[in-house]
C-alpha positions in Angstrom: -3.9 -7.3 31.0 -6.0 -6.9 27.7 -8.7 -9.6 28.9 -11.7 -8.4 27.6 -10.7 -4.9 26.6 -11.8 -4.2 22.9 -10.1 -2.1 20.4 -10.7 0.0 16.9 -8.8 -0.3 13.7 -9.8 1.5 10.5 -8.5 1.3 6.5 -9.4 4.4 5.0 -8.5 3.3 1.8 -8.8 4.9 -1.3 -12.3 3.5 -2.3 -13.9 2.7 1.6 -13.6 3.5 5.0 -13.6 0.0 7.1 -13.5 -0.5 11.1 -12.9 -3.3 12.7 -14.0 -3.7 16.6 -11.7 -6.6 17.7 -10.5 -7.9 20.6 -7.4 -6.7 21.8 -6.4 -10.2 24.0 -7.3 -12.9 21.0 -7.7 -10.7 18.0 -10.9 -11.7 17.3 -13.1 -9.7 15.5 -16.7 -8.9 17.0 -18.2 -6.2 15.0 -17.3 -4.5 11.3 -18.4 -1.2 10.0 -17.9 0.0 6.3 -18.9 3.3 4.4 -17.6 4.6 0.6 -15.4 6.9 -0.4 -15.9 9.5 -3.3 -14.5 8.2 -6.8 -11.6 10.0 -8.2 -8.0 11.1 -8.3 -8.5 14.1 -5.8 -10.9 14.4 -2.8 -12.3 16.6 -0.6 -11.1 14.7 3.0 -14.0 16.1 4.7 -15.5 12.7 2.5 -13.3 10.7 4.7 -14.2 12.6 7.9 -17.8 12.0 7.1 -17.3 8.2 6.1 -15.0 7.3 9.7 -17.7 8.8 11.3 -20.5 6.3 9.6 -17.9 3.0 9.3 -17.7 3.7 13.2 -21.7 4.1 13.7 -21.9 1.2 11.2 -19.6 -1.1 13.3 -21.6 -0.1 16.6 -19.5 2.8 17.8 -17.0 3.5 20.6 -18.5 3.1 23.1 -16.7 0.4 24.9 -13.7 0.3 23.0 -10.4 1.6 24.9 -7.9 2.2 21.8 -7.8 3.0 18.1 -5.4 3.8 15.3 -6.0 4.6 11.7 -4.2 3.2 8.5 -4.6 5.0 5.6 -4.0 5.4 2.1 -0.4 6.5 1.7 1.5 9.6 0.2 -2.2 11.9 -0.3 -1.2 15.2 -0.3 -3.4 17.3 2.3 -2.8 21.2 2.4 -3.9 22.9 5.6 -4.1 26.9 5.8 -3.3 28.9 9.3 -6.5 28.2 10.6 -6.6 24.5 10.0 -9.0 24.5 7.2 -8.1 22.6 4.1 -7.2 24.4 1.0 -8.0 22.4 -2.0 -8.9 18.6 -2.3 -6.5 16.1 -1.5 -4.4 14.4 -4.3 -4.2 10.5 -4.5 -1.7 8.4 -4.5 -3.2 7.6 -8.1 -3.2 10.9 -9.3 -0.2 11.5 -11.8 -0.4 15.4 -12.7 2.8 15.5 -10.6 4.4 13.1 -13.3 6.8 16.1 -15.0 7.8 17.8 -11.3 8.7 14.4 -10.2 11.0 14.5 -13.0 11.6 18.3 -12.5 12.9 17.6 -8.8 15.0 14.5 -10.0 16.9 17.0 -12.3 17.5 19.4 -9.7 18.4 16.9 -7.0 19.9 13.7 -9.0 18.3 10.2 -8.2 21.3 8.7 -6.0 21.1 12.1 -3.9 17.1 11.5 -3.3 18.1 7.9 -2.7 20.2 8.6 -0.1 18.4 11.4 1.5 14.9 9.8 1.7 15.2 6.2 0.8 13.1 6.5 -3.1 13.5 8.6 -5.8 10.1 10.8 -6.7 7.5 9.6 -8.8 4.1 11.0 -9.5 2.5 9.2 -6.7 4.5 10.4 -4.1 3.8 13.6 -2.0 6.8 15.9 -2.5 6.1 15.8 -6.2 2.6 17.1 -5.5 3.7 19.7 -3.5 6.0 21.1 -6.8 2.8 20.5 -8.7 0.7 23.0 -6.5 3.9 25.4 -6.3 3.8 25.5 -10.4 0.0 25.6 -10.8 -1.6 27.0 -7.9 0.6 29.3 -6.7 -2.2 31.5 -4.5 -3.4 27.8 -2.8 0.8 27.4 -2.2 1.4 30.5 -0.8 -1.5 29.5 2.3 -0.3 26.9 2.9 0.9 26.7 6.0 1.1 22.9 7.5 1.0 19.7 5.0 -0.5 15.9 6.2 -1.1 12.9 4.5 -4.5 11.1 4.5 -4.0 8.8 7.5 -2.4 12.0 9.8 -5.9 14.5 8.9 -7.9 11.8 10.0 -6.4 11.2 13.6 -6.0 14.9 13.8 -9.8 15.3 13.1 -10.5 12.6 15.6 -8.9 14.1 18.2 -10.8 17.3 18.0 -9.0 19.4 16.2 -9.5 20.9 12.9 -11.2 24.9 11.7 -13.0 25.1 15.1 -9.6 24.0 16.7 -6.7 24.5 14.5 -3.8 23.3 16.9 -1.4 22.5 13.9 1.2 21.9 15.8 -1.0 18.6 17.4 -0.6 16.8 14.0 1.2 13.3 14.2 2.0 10.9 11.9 4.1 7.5 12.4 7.4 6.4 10.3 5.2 4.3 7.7 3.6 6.9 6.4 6.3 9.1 6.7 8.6 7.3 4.4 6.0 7.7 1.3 6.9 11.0 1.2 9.7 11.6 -0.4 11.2 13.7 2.4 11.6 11.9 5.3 14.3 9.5 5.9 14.1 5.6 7.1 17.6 5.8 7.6 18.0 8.9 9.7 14.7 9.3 11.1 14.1 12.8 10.3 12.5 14.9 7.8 14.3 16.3 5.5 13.2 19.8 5.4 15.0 21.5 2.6 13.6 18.8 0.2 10.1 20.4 1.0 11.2 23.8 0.6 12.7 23.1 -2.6 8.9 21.8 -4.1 6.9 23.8 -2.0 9.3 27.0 -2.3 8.1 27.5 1.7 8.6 26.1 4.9 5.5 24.4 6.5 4.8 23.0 9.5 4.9 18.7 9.4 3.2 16.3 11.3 5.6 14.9 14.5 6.6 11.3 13.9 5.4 9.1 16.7 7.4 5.8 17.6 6.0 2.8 16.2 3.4 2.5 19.9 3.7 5.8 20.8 0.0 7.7 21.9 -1.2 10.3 19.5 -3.5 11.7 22.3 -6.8 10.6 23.7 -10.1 11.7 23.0 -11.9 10.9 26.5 -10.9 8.0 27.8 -10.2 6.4 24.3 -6.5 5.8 23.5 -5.7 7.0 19.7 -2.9 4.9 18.2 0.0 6.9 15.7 -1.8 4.8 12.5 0.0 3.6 10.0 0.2 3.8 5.8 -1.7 1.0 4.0 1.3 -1.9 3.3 3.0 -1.2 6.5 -0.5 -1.9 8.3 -1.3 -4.7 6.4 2.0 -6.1 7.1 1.2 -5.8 11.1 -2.1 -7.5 10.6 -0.4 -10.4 8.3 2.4 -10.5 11.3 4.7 -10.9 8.5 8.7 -10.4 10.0 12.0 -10.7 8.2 11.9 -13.1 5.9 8.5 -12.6 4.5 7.4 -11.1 1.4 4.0 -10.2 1.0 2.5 -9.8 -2.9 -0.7 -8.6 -3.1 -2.9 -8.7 -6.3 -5.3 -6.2 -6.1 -6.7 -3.7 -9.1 -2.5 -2.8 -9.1 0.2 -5.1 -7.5 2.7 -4.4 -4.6 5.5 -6.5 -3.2 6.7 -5.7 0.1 9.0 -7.3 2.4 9.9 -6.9 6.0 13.7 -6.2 6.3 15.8 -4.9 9.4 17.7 -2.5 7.7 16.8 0.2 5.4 17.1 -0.3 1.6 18.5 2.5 -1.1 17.8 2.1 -4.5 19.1 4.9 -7.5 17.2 3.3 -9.7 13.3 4.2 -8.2 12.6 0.3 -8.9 12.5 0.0 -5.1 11.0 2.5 -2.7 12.8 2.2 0.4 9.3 2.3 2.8 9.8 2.5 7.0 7.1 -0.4 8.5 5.0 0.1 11.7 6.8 -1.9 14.1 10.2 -0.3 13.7 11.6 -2.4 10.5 12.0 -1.6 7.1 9.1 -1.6 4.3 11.3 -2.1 1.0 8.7 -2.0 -1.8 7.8 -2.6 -5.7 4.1 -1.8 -7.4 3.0 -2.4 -10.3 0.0 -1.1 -12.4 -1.5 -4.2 -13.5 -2.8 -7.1 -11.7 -6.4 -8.0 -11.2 -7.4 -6.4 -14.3 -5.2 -8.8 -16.1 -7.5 -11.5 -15.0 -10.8 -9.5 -15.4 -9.9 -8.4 -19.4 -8.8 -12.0 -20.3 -12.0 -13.4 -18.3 -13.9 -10.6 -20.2 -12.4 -11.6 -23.5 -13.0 -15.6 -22.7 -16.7 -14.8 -22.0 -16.0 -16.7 -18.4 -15.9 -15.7 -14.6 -12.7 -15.7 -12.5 -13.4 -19.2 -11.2 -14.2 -20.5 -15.0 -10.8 -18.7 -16.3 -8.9 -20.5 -13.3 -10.6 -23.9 -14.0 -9.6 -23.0 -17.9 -6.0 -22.4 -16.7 -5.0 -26.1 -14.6 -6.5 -27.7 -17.6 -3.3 -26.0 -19.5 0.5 -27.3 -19.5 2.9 -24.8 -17.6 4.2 -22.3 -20.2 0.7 -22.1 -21.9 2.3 -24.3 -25.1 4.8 -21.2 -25.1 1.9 -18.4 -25.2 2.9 -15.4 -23.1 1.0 -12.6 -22.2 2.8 -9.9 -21.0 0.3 -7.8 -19.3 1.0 -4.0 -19.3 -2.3 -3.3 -20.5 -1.9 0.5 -18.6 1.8 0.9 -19.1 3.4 0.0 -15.9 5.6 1.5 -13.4 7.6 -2.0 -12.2 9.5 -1.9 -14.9 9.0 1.7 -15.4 7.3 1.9 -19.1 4.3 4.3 -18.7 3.9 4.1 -22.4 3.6 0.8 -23.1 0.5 -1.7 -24.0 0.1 -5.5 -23.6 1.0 -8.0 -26.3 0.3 -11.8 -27.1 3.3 -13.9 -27.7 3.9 -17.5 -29.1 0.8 -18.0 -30.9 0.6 -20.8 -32.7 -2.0 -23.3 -33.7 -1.5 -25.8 -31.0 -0.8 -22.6 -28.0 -4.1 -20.5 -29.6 -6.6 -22.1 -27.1 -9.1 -21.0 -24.6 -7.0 -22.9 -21.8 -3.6 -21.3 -22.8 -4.7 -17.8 -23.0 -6.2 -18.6 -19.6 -3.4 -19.7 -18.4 -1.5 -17.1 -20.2 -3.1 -14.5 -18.3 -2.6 -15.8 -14.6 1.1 -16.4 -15.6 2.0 -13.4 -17.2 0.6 -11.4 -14.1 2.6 -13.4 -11.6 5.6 -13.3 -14.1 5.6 -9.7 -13.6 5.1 -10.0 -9.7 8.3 -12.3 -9.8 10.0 -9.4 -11.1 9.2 -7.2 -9.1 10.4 -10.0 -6.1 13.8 -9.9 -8.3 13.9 -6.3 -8.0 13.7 -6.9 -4.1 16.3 -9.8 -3.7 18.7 -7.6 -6.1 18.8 -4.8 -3.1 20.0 -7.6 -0.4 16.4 -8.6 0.7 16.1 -12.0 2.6 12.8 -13.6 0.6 11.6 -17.3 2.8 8.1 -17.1 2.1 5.3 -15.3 0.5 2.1 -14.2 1.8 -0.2 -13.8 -1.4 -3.2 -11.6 -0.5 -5.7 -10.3 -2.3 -8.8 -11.1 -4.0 -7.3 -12.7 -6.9 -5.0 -14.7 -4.4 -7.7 -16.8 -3.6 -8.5 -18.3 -6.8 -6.9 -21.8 -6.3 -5.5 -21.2 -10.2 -3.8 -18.1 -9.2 -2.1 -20.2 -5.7 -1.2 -23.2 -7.9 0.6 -21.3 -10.8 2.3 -19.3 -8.2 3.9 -22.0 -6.6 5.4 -23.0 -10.0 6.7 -19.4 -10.9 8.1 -18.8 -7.2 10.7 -20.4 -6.2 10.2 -20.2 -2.3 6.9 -20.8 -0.1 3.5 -19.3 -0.9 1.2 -19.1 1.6 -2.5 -17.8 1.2 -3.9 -15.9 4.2 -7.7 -16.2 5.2 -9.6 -13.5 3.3 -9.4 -10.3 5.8 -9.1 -6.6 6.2 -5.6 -6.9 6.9 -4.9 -2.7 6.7 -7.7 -2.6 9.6 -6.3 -5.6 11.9 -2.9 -4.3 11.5 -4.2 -0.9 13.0 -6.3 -3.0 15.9 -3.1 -4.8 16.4 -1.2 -1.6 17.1 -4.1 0.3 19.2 -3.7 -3.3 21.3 0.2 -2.6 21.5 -0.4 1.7 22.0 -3.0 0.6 24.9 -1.2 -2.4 26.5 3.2 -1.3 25.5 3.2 -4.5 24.0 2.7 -5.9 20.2 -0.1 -8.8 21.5 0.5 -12.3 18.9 -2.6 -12.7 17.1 -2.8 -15.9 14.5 -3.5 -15.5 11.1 -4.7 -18.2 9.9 -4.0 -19.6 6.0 -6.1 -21.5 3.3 -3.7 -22.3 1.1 -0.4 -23.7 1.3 0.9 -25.0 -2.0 4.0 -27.0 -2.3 6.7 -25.2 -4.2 6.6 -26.9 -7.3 8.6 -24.1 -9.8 8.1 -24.7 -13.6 11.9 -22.7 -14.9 10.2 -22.7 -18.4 7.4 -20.0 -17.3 9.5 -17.4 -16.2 11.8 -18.4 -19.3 9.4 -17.9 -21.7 7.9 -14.4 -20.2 11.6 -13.6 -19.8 12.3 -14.1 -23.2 10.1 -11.4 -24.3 10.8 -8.3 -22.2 
């Protein structure tokens, strides 16, 4: 039925815009596009507007492509006014001014309650808390506004037409992934929950409708637009990962994910209890350091990534008992924004260029494995890993990981997993069903666990 038909998926991430032209039968991708994004915590989404439209001219327009759906950077906070214009810039995911109404609305709510009502408990990233924050600071923006969208939601909005010159606010859409970053919408239920917003915003708004996991967000033409989906939840739809998996990514931060078939609670806020794109559960850990653990120690070390890994297999497991435990920006998995990085188990024989190497790609995936811990604690079934990333494919970084993990690692190809998992859904939007499109792997290391790294790194927390 898809023979020869062509479809559109796009990451609007925080740093790019990327489309991928694929096709919708084999998955096969026939043309890219790519255009920047503005640095910073908070942006004008106008930015991202302007960059879809170049990332689509880039990757040789629309032309002949029948479906597309947009995965985006979750939990952005997007303020619209009455007439569809946007109040103030957008607030990231990685801005953290929210921090103290996060803990504000925790007070007033209790963690369990927030739990059990949307699945996480706030933290500064989310976009309830930011919604308290522009409430407490910038109560004249507050009081306009009158509907609220994340980053991925504006952007399909926009590309169906609307926006100042049509402010249909009642046509915004969203889909469950995104949904669930929220802080007040509900894996379990399915529904937002509305006094949760009124409570930060201190005014009811109008929210974007949740589309089903295929459902058509509209059409612009004869083009199909997909529902979209938050970043994780579309890369896990481009990975095909399905209970069982558990997919790590090492990026500038760290997230663990896994696919699960029923939603997850946890009191704590360790967990985030996420909603996926194809009607599962998201469950899901981050942490703040993870790349940058490998580019301050290669930094220090005088080396490149592929020098510190080559440094690294020359090095026992356990680094000679050096440990690095690597919260060189605080960290939020375990949840110690204050805290710095520190050197353990130096000695004369450990205090080599090849330990501290080693050190380094341990200590990271040490703190990965706890974040997997944190999963398994809450009931999740963990068979294999997909390790993705840039870092992933440093053949140091796949080794040692099959000596700190105790199940599978597998290494995907290299991709723009966000933007397939979109294609994959405009494919199953267009078609009513989710098409199988391989993925193939580089990298499939034989679990080979080494008890004594985790046991040292352990031993230090």
């Amino acid at each position: 039925m898809m023979n020869g038909m062509l479809v559109a998926g796009v990451d609007s991430s925080t740093q790019s815009c990327k489309v991928l032209i694929v096709d919708a039968a084999t998955g096969v991708i026939l043309r890219t596009g790519r255009a920047a994004h503005p640095v910073g915590t908070e942006v004008d989404p106008e930015a991202w507007w302007d960059a879809l439209q170049a990332a689509i001219a880039d990757a040789g327009g629309l032309d002949d492509v029948a479906a597309i759906s947009i995965g985006g950077q979750q939990h952005g906070m997007v303020v619209l006014d009455a007439g569809g214009r946007v109040i103030r810039p957008a607030l990231l995911w990685n801005d953290t001014r929210s921090s103290d109404a996060a803990s504000t609305l925790i007070d007033e709510v209790g963690a369990a309650e927030f739990a059990r009502r949307s699945g996480s408990v706030p933290v500064a990233s989310f976009t309830l808390t930011k919604l308290r924050w522009l409430a407490d600071n910038e109560p004249e923006n507050a009081a306009n506004v009158a509907a609220v969208s994340l980053p991925h939601d504006w952007l399909t909005w926009r590309l169906r037409g609307f926006g100042p010159e049509n402010p249909r606010l009642d046509a915004l859409t969203t889909d469950r992934s995104d949904a669930s970053g929220t802080c007040y919408w509900s894996p379990a239920t399915g529904e937002y929950d509305r006094d949760l917003v009124k409570l930060a915003l201190k005014q009811e708004v109008i929210l974007p409708r949740v589309l089903g996991p295929h459902e058509k967000a509209g059409t612009v033409g004869n083009l199909v637009v997909g529902p979209g989906a938050g970043d994780n939840a579309g890369a896990a739809l481009g990975l095909g990962a399905a209970p069982g998996d558990v997919v790590i990514s090492i990026g500038t931060s760290g997230t663990v994910f896994a696919v699960t078939d029923a939603p997850i609670e946890d009191e704590s806020g360790t967990v985030a209890g996420f909603a996926d794109a194809s009607g599962n559960y998201l469950p899901l850990i981050a942490t703040l350091n993870a790349a940058r653990i490998l580019d301050s120690i290669a930094a220090l070390l005088g080396v490149d990534h592929d020098e510190l890994g080559r440094l690294a297999l020359t090095a026992e497991p356990g680094a000679h008992g050096l440990v690095l435990q690597p919260y060189f920006e605080g960290e939020r998995t375990p949840n110690r924004p204050d805290a710095t990085a520190t050197l353990f188990g130096m000695t004369l024989a450990s205090t080599t260029r090849a330990d501290l190497a080693r050190a380094a790609i341990e200590g990271m995936l040490c703190a990965l494995a706890d974040g997997l811990d944190a999963l398994t604690s809450r009931g999740v079934d963990a068979r294999r890993i997909l390790l993705v990333g840039g870092a992933a494919q440093n053949p140091a970084v796949s080794a040692i990981a099959a000596q700190v993990f105790a199940i599978p690692v597998s290494v995907p190809t290299p991709g723009e997993y966000v933007a397939l998992g979109a294609a994959r859904q405009a494919a199953w939007t267009l078609a009513g069903s989710l098409p199988d499109w391989p993925v193939s792997v580089v990298a499939t290391p034989a679990v080979d666990t080494r008890s004594t790294i985790r046991a040292n790194y352990s031993s230090q927390l």
